[in-house]
CHARMM internal coordinates of N, CA and C (Angstrom, degrees):
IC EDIT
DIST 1 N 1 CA 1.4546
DIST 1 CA 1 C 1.5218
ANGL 1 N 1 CA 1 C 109.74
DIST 1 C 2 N 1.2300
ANGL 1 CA 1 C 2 N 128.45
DIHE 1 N 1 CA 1 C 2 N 104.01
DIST 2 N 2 CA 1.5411
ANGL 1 C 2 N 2 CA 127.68
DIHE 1 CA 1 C 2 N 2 CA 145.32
DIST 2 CA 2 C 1.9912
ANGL 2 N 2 CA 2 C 128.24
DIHE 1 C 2 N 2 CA 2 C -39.45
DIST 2 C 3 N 1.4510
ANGL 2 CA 2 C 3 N 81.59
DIHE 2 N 2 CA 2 C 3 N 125.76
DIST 3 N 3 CA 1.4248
ANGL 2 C 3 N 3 CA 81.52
DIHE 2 CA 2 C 3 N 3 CA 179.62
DIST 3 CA 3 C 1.7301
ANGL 3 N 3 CA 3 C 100.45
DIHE 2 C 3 N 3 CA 3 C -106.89
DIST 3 C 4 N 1.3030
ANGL 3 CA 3 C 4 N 113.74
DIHE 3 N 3 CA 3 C 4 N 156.62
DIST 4 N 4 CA 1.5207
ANGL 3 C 4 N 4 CA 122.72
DIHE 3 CA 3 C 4 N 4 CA 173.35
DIST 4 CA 4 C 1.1782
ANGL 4 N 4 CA 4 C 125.28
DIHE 3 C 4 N 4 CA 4 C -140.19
DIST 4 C 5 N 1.2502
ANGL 4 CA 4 C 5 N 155.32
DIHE 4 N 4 CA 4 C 5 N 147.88
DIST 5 N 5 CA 1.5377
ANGL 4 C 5 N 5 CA 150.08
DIHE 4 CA 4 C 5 N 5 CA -167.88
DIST 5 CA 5 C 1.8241
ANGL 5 N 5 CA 5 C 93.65
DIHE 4 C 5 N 5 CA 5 C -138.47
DIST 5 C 6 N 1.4728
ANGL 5 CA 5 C 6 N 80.15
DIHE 5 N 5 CA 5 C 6 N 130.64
DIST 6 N 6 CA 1.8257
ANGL 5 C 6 N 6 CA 94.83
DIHE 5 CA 5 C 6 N 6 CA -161.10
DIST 6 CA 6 C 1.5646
ANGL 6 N 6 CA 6 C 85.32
DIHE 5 C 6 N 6 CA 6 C -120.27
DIST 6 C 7 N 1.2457
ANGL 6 CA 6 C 7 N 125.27
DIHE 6 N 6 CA 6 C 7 N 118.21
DIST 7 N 7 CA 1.6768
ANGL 6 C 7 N 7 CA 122.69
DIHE 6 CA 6 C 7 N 7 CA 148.91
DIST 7 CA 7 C 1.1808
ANGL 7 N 7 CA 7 C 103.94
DIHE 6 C 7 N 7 CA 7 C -144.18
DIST 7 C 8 N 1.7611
ANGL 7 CA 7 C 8 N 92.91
DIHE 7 N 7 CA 7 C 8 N 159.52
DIST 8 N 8 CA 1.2539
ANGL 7 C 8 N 8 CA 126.62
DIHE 7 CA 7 C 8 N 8 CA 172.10
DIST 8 CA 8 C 1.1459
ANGL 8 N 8 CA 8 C 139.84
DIHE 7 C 8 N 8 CA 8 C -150.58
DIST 8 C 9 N 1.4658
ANGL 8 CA 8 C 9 N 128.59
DIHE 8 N 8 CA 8 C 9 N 156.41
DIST 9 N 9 CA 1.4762
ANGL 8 C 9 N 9 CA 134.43
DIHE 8 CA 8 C 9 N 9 CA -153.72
DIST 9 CA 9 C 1.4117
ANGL 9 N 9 CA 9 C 94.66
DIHE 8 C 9 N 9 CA 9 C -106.36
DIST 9 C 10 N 1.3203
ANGL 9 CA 9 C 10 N 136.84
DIHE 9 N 9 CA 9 C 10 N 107.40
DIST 10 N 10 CA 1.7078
ANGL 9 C 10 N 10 CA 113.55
DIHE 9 CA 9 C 10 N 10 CA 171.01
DIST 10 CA 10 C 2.1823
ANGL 10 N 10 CA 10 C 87.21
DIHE 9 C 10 N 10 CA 10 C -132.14
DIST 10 C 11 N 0.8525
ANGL 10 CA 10 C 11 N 95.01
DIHE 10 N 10 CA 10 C 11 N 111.66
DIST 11 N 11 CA 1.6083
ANGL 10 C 11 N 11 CA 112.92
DIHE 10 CA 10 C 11 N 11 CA 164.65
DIST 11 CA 11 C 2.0978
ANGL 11 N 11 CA 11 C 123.22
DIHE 10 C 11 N 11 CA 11 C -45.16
DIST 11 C 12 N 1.4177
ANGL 11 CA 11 C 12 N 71.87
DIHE 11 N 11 CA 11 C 12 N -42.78
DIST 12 N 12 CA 2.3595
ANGL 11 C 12 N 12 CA 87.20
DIHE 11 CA 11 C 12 N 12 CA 171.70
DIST 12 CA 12 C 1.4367
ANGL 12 N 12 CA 12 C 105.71
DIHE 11 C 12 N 12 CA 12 C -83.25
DIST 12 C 13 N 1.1205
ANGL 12 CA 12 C 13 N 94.72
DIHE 12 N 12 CA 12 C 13 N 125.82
DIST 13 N 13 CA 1.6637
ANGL 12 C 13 N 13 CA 105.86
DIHE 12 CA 12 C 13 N 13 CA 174.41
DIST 13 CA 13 C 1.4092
ANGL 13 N 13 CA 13 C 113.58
DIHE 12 C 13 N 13 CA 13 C -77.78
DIST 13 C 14 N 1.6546
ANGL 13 CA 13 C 14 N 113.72
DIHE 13 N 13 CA 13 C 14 N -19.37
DIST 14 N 14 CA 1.0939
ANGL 13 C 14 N 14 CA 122.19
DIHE 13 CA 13 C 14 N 14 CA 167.37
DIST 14 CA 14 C 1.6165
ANGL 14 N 14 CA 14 C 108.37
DIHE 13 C 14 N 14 CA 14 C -60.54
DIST 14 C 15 N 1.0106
ANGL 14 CA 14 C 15 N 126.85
DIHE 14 N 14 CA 14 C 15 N -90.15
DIST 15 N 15 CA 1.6882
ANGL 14 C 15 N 15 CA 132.14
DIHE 14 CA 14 C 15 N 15 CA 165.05
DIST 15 CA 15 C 1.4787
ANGL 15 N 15 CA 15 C 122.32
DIHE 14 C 15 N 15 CA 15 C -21.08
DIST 15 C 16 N 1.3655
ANGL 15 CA 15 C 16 N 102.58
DIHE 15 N 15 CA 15 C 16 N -31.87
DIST 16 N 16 CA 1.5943
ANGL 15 C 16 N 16 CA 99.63
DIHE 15 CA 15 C 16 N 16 CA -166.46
DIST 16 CA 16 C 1.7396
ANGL 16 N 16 CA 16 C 88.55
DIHE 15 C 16 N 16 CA 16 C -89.94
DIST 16 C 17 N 1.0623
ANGL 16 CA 16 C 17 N 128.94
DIHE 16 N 16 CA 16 C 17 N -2.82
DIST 17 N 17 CA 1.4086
ANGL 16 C 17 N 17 CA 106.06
DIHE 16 CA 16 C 17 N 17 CA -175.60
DIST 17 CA 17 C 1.5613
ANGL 17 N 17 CA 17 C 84.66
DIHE 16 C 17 N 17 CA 17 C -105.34
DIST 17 C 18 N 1.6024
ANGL 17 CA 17 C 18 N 152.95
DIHE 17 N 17 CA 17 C 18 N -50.05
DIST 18 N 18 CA 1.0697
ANGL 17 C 18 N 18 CA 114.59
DIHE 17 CA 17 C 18 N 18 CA -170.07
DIST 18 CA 18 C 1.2404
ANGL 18 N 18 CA 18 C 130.86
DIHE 17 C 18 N 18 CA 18 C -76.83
DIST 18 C 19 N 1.7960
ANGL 18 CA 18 C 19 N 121.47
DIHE 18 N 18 CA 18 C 19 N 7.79
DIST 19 N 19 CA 1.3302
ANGL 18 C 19 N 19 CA 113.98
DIHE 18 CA 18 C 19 N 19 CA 157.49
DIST 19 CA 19 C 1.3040
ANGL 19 N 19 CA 19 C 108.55
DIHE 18 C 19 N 19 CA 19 C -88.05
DIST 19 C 20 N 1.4402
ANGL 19 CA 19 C 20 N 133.27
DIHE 19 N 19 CA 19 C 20 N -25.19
DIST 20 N 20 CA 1.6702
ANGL 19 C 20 N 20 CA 112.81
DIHE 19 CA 19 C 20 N 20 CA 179.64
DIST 20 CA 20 C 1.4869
ANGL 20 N 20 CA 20 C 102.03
DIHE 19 C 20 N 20 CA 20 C -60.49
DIST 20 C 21 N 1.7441
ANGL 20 CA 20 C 21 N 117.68
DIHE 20 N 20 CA 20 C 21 N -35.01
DIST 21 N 21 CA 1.6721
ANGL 20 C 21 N 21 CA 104.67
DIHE 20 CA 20 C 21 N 21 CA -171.64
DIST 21 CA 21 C 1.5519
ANGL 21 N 21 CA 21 C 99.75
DIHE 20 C 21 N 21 CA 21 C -70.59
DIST 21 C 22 N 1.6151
ANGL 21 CA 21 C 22 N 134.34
DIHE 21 N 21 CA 21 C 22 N -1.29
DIST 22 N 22 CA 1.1764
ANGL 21 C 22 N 22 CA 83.35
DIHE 21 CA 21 C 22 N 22 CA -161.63
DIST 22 CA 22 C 2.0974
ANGL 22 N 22 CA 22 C 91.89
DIHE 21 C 22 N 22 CA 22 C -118.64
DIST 22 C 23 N 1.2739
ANGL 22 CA 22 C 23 N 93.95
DIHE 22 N 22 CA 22 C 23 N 20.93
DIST 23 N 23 CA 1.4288
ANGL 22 C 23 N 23 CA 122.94
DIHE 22 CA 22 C 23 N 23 CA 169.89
DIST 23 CA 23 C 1.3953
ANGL 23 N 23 CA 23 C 125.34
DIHE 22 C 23 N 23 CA 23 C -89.85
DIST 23 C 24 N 0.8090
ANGL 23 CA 23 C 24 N 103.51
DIHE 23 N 23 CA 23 C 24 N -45.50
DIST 24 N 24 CA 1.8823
ANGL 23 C 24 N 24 CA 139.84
DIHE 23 CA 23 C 24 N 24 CA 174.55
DIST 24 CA 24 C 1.8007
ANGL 24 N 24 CA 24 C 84.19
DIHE 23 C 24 N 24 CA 24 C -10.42
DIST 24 C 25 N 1.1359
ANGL 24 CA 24 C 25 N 97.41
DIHE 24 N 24 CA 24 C 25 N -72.87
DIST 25 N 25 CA 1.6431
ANGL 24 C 25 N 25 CA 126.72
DIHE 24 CA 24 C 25 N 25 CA -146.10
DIST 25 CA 25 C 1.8124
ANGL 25 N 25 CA 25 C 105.64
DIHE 24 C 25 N 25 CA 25 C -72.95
DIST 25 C 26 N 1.6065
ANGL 25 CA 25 C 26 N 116.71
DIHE 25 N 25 CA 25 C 26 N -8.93
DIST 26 N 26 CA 1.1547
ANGL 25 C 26 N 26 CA 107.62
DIHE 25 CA 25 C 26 N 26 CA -179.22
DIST 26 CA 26 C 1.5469
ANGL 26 N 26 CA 26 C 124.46
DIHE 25 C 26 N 26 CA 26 C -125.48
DIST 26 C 27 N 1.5244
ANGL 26 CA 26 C 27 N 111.88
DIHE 26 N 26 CA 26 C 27 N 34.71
DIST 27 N 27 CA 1.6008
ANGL 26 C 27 N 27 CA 126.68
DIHE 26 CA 26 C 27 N 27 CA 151.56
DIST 27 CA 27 C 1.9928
ANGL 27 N 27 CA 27 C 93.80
DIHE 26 C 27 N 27 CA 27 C 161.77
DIST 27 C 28 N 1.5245
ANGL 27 CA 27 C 28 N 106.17
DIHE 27 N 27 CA 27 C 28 N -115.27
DIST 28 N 28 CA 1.3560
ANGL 27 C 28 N 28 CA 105.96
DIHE 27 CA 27 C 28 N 28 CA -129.40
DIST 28 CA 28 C 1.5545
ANGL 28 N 28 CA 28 C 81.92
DIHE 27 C 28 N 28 CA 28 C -125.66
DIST 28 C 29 N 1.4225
ANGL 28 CA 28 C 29 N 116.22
DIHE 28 N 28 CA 28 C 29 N 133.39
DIST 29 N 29 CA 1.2486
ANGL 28 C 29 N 29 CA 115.41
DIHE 28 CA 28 C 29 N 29 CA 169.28
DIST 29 CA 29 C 1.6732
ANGL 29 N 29 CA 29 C 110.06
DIHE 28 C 29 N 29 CA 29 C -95.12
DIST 29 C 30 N 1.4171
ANGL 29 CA 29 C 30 N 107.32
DIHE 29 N 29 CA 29 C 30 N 155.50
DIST 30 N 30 CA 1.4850
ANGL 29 C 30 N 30 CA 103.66
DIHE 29 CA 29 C 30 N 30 CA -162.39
DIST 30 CA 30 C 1.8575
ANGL 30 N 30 CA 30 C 91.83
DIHE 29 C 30 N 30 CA 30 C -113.98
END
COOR INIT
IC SEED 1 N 1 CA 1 C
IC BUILD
């Protein structure tokens, strides 16, 4: 199994919520 650490800086709250939804679904939010 590969592990990966995905972050990001997005400033729009607009944007930053449809990549957390579309993240949500693929491990562990920090």
């Amino acid at each position: 199994m590969k592990t990966y650490i995905v972050t990001y800086d997005i400033s729009d709250p607009k944007r930053l919520r449809k990549v957390f939804q579309i993240l949500r679904g693929y491990g562990d939010h920090l």
